[in-house]
MOPAC internal coordinates of N, CA, C and O (Angstrom, degrees):
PM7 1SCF
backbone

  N    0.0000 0     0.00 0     0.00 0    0    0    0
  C    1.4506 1     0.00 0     0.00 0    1    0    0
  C    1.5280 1   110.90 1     0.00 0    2    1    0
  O    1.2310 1   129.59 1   149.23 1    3    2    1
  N    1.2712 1    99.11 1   -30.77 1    3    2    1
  C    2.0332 1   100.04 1   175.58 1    5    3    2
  C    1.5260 1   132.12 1   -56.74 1    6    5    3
  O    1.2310 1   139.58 1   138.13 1    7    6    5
  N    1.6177 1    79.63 1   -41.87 1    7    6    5
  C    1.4799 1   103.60 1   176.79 1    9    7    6
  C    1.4096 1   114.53 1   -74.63 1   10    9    7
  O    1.2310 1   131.42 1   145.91 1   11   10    9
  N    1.2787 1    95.56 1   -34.09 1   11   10    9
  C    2.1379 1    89.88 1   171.95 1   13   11   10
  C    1.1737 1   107.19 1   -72.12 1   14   13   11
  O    1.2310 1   113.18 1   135.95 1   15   14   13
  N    1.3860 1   130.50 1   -44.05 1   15   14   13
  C    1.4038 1   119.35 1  -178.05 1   17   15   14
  C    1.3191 1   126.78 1   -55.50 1   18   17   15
  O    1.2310 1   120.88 1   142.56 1   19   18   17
  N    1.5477 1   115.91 1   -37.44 1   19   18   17
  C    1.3777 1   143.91 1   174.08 1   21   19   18
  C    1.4588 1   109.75 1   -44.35 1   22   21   19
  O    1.2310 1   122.88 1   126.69 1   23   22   21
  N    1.5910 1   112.09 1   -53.31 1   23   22   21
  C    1.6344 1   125.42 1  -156.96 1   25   23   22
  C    1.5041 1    74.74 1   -70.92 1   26   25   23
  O    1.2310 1   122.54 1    98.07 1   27   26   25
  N    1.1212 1   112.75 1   -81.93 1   27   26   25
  C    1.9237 1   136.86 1  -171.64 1   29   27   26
  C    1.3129 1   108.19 1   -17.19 1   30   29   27
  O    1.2310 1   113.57 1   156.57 1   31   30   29
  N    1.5450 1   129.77 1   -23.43 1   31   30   29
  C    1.4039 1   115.28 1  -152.64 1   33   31   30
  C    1.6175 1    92.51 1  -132.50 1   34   33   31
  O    1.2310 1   125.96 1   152.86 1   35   34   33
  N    1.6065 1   106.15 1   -27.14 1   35   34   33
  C    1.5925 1   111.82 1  -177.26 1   37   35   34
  C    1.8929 1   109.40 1   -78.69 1   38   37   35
  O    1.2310 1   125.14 1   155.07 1   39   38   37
  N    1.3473 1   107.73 1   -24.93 1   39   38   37
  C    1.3310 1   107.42 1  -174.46 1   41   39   38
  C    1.7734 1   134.32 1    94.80 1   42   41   39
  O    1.2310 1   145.90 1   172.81 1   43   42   41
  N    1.3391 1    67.23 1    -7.19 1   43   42   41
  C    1.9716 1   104.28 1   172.31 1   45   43   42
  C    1.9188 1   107.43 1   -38.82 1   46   45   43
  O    1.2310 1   120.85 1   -13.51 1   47   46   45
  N    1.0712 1   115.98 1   166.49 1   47   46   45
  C    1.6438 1   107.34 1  -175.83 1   49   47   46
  C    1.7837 1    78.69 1  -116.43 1   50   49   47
  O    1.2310 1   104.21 1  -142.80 1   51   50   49
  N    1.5904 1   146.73 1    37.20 1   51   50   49
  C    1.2021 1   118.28 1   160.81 1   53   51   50
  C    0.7530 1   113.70 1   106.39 1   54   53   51
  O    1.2310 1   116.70 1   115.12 1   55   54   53
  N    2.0989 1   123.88 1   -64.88 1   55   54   53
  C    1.4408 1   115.23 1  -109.98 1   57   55   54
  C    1.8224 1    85.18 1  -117.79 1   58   57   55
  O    1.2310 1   117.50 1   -35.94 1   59   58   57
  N    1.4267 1   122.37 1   144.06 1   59   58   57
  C    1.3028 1   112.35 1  -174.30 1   61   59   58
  C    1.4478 1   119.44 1   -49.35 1   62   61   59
  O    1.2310 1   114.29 1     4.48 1   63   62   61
  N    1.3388 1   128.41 1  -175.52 1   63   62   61
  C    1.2651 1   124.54 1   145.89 1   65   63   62
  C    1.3521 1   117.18 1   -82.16 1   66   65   63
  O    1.2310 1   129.08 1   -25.16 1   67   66   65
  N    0.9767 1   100.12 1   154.84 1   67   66   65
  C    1.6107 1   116.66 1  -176.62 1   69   67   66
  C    1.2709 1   102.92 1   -52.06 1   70   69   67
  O    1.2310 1   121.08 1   -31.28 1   71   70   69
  N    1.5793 1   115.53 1   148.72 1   71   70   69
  C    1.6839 1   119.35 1   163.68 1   73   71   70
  C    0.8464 1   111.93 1   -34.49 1   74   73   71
  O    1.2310 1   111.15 1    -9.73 1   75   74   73
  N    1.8881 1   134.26 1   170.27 1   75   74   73
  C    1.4213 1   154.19 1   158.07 1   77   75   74
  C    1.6988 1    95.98 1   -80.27 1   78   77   75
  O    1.2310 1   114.96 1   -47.19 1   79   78   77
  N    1.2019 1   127.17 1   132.81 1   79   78   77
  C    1.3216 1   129.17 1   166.03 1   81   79   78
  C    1.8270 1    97.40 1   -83.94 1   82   81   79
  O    1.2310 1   117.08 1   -76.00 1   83   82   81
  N    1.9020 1   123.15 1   104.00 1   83   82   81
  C    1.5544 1   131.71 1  -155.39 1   85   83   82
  C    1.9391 1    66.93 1   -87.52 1   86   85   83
  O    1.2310 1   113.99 1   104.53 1   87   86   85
  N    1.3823 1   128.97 1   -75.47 1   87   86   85
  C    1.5581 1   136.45 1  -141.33 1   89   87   86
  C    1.3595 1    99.04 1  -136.93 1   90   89   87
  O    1.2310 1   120.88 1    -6.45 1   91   90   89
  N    1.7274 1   115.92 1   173.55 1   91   90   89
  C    1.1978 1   142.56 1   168.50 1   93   91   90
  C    1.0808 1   120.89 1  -153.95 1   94   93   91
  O    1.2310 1   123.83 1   -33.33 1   95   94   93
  N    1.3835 1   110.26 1   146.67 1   95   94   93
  C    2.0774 1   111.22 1   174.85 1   97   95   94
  C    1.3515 1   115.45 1  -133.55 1   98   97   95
  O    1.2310 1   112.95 1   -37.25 1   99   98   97
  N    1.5210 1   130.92 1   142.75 1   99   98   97
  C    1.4749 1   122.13 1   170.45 1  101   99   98
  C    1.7416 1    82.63 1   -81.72 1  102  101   99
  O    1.2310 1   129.88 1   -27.86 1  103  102  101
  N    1.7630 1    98.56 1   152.14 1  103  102  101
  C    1.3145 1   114.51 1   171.61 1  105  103  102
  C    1.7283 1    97.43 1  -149.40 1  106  105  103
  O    1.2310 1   121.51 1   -24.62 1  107  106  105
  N    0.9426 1   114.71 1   155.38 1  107  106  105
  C    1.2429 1   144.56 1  -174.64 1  109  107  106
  C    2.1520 1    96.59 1   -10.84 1  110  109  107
  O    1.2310 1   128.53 1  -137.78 1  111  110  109
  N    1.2979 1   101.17 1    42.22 1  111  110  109
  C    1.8438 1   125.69 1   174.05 1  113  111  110
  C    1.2691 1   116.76 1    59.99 1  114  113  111
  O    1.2310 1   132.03 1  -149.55 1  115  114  113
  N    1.8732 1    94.38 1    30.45 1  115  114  113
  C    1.6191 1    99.61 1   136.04 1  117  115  114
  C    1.3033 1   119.76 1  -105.05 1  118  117  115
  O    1.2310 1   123.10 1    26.33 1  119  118  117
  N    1.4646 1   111.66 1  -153.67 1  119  118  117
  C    1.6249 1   109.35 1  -173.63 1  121  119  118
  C    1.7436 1    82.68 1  -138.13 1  122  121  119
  O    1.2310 1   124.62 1   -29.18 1  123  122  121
  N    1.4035 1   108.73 1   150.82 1  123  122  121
  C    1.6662 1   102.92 1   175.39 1  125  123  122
  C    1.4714 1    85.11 1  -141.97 1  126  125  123
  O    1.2310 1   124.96 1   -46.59 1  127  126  125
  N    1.2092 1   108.08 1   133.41 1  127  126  125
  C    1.5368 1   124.52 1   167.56 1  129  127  126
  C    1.4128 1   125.57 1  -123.23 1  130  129  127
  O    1.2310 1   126.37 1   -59.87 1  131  130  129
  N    1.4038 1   105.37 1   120.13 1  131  130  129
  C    1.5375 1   116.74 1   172.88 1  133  131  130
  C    1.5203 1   115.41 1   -60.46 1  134  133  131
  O    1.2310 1   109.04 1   -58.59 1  135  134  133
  N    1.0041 1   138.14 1   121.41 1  135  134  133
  C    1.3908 1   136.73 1   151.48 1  137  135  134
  C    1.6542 1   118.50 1  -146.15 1  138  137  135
  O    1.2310 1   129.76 1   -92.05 1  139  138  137
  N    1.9555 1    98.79 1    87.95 1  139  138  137
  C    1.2493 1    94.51 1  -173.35 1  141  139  138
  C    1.2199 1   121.35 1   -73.80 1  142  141  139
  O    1.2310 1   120.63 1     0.13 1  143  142  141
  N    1.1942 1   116.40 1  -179.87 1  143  142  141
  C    1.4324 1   119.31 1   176.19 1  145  143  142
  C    1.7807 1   132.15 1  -139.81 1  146  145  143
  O    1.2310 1   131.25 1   -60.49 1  147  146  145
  N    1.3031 1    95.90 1   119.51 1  147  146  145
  C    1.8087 1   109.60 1  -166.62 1  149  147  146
  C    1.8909 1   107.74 1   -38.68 1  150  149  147
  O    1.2310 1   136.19 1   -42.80 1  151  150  149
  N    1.0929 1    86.25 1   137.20 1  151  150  149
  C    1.8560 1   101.24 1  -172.66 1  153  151  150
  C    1.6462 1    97.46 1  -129.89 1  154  153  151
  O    1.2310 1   122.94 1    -8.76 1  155  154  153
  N    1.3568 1   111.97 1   171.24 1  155  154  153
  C    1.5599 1   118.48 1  -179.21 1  157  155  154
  C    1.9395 1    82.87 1   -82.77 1  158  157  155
  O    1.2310 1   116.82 1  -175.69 1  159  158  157
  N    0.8442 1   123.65 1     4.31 1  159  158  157
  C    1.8520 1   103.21 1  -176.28 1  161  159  158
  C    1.1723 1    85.38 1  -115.97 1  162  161  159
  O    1.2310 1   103.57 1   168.43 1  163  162  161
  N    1.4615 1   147.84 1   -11.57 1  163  162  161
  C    1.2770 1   120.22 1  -166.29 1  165  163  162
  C    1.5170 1   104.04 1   150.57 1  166  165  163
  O    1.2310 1   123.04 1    53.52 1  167  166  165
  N    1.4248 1   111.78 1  -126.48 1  167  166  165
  C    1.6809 1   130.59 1   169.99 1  169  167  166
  C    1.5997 1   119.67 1  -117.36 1  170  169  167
  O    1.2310 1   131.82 1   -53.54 1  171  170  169
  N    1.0533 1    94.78 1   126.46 1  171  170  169
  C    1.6579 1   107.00 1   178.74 1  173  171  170
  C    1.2959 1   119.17 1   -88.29 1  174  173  171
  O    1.2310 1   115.69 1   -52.28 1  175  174  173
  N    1.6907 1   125.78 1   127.72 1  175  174  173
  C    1.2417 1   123.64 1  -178.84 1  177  175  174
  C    2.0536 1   110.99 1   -74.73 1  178  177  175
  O    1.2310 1   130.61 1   -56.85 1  179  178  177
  N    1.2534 1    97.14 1   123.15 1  179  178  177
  C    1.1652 1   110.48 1  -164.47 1  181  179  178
  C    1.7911 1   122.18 1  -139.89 1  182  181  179
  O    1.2310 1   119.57 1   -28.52 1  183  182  181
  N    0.6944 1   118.42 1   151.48 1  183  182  181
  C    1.8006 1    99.21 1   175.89 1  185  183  182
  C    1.5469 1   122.03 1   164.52 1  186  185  183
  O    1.2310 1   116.62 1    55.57 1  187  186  185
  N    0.9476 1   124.03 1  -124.43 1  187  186  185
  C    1.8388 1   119.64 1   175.71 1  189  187  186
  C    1.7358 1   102.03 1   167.68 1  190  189  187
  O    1.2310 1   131.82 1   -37.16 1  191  190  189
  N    1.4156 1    94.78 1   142.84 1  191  190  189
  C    1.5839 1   117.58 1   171.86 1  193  191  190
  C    1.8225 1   100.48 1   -98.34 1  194  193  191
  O    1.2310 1   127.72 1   -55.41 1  195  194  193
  N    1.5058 1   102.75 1   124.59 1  195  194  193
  C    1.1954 1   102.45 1   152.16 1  197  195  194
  C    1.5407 1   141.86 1  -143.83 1  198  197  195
  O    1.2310 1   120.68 1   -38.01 1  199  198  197
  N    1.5567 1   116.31 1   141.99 1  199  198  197
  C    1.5608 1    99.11 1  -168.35 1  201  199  198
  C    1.6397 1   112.02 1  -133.35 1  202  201  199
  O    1.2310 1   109.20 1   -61.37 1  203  202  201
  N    0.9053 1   137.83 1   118.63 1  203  202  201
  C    1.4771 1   139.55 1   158.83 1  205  203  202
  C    1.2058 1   117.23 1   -41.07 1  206  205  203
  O    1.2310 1   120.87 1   -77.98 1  207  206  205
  N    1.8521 1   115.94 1   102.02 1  207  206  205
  C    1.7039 1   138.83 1   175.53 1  209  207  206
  C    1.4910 1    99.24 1   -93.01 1  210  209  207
  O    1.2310 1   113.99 1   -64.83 1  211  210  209
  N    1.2840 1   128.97 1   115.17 1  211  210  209
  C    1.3903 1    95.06 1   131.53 1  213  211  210
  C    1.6871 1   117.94 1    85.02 1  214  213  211
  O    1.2310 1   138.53 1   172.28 1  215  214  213
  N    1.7362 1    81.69 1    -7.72 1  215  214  213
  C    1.7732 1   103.66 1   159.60 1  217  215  214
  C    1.6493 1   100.25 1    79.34 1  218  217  215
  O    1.2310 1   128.08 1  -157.21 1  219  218  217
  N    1.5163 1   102.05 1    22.79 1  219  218  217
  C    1.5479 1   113.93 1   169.90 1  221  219  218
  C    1.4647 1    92.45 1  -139.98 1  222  221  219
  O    1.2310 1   131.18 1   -46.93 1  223  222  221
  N    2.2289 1    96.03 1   133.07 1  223  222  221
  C    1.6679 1   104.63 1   179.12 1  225  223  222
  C    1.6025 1   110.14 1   -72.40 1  226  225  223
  O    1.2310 1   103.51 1  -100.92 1  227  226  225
  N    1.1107 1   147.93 1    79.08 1  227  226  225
  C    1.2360 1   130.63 1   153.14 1  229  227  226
  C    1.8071 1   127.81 1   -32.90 1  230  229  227
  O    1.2310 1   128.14 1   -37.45 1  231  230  229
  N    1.2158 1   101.93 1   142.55 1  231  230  229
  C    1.7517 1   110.56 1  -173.57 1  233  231  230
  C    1.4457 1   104.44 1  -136.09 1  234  233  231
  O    1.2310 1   126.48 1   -57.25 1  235  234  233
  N    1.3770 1   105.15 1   122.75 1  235  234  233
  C    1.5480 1   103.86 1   153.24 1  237  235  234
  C    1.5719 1   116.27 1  -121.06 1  238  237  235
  O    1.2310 1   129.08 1   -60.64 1  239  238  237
  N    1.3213 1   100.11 1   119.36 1  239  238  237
  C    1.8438 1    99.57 1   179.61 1  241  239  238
  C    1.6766 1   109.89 1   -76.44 1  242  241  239
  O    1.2310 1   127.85 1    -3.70 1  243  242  241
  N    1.1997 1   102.49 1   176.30 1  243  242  241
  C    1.7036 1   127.72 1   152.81 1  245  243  242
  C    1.1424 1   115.58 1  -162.82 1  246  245  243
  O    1.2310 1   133.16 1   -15.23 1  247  246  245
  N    2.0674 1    92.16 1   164.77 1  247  246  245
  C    0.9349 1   109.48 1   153.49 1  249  247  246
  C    1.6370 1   135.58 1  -156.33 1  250  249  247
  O    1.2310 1   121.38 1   -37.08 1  251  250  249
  N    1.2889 1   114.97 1   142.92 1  251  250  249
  C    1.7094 1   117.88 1  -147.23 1  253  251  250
  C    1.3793 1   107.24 1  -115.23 1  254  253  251
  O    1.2310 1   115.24 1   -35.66 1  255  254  253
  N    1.2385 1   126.63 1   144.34 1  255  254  253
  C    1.1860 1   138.55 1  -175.09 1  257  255  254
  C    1.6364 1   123.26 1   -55.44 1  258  257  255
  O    1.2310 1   132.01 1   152.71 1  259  258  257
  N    1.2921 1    94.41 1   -27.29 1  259  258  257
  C    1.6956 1   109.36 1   178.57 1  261  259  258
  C    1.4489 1   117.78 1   -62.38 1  262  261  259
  O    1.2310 1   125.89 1   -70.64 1  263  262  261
  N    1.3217 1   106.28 1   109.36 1  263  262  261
  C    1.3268 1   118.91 1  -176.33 1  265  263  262
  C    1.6972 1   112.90 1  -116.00 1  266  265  263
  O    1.2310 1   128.62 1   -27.90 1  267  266  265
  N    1.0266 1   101.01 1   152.10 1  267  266  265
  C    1.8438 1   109.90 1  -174.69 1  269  267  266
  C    1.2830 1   111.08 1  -151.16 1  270  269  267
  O    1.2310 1   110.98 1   -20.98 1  271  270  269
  N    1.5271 1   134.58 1   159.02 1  271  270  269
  C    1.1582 1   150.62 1   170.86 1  273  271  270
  C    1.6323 1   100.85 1   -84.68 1  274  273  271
  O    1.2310 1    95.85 1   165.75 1  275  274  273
  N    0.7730 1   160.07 1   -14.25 1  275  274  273
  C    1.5480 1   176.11 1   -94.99 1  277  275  274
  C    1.4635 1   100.75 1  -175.71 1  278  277  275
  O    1.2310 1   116.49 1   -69.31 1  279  278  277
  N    1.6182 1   124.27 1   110.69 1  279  278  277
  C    1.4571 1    99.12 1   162.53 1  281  279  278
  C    1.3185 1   110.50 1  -117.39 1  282  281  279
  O    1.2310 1   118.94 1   174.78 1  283  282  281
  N    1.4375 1   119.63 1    -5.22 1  283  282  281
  C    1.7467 1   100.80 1   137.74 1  285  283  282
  C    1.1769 1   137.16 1   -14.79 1  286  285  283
  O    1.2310 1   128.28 1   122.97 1  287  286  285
  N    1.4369 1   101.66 1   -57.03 1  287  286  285
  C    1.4767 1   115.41 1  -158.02 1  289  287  286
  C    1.5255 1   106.49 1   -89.65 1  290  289  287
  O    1.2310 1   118.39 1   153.09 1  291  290  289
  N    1.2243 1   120.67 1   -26.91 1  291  290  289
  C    1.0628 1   143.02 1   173.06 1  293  291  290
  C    1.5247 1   112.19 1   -62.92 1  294  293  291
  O    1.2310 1   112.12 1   119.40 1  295  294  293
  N    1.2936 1   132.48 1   -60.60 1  295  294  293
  C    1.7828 1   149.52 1   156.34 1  297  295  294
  C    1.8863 1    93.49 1   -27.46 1  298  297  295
  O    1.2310 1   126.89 1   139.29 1  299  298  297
  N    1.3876 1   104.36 1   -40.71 1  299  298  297
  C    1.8267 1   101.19 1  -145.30 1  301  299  298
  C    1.6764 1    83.52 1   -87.63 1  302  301  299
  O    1.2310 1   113.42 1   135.39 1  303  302  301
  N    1.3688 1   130.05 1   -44.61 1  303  302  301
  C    1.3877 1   131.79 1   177.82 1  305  303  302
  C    1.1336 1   125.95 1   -55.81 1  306  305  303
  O    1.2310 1   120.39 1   145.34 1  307  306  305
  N    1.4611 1   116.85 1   -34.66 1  307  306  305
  C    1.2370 1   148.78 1   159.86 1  309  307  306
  C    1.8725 1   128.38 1   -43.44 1  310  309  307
  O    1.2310 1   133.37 1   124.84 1  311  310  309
  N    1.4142 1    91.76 1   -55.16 1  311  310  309
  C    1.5858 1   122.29 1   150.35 1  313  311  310
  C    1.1471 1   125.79 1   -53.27 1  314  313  311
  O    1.2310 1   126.39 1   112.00 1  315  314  313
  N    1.4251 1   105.32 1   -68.00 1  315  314  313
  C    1.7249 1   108.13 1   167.83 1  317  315  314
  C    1.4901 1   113.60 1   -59.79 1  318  317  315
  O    1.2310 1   117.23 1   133.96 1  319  318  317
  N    1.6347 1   122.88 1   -46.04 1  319  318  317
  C    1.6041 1    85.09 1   171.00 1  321  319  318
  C    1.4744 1   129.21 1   -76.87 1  322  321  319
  O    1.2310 1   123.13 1   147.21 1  323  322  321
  N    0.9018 1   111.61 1   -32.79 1  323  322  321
  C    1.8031 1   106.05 1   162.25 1  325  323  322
  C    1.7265 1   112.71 1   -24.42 1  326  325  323
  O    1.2310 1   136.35 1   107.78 1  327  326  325
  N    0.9239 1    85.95 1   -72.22 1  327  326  325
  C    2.1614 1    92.39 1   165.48 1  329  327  326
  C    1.4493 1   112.07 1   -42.40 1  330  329  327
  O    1.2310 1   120.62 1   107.13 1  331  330  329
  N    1.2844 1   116.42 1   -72.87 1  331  330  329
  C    1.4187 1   109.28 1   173.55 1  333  331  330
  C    1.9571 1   125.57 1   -39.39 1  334  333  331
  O    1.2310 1   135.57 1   143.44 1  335  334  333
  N    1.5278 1    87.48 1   -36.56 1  335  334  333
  C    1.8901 1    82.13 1   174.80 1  337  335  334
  C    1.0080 1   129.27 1   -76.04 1  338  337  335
  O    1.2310 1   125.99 1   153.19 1  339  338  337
  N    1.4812 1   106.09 1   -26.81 1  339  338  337
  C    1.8570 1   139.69 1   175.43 1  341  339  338
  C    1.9185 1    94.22 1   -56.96 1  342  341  339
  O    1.2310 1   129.27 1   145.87 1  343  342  341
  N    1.1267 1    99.73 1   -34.13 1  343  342  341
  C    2.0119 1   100.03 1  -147.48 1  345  343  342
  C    2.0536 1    84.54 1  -101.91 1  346  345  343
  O    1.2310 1   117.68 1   165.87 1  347  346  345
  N    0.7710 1   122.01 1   -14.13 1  347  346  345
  C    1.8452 1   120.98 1  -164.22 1  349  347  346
  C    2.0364 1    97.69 1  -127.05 1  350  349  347
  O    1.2310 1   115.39 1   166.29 1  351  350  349
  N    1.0904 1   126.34 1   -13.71 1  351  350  349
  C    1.5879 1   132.79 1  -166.89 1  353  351  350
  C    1.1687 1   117.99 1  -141.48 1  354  353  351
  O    1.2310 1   115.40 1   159.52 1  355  354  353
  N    1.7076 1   126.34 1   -20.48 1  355  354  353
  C    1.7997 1   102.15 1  -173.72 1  357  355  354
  C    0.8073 1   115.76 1    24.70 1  358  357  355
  O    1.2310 1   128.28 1    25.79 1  359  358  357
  N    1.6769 1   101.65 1  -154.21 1  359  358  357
  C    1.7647 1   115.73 1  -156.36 1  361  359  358
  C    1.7468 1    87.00 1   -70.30 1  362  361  359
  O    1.2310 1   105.25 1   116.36 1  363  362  361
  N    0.9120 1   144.91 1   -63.64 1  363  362  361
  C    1.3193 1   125.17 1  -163.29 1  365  363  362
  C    1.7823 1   123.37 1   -24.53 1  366  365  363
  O    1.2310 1   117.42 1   172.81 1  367  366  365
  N    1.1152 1   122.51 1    -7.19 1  367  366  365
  C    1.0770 1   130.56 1   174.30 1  369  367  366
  C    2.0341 1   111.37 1   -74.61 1  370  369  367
  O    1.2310 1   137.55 1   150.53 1  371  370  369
  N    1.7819 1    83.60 1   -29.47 1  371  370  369
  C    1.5968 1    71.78 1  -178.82 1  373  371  370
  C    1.7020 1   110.70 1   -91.38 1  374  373  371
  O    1.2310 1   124.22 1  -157.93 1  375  374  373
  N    1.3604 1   109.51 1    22.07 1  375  374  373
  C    1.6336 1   108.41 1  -160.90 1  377  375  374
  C    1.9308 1    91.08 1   -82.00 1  378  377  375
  O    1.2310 1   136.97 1   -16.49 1  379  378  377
  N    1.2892 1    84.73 1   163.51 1  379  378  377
  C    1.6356 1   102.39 1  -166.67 1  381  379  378
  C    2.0284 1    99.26 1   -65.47 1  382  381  379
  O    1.2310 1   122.51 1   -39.86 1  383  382  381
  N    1.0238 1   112.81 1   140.14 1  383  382  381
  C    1.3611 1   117.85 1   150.12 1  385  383  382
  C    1.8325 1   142.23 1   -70.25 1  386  385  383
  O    1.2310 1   120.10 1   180.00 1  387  386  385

């Protein structure tokens, strides 16, 4: 209820701020970036694949249920799935929906 009042009275548009970018990795000439995100359990695995098409950055975010008290560990899970989408999706990840 604080927080509604807060947005409501500050003039705010709502919408959070964007993740913290925690890490990044070149992987097979994308970019995968950790930026977890705070949960009532902890840190949420969260982040984005990105690759330069065509002299335009394409981005695909996520986000995964895996939560931890650890956000170390969380950044490193985070990482690894980025890899995993990179290694099972390529560019098809950036194809239109």
């Amino acid at each position: 209820m604080v927080g509604f009042l807060k947005r409501l009275f500050s003039g705010g548009s709502g919408e959070p701020p964007p993740p913290r970018e925690e890490a990044s990795m070149e992987y097979e000439g994308f970019t995968i970036v950790a930026a977890p995100q705070q949960d009532a359990g902890g840190w949420r695995v969260a982040g984005a694949v990105r690759k330069e098409i065509d002299g335009e950055v394409r981005e695909h975010t996520f986000v995964r249920a895996d939560v931890s008290p650890d956000k170390d560990a969380v950044v490193q899970m985070t990482l690894a799935k980025g890899q995993r989408i990179v290694d099972e999706q390529g560019e098809r990840i950036f194809a239109a929906r």
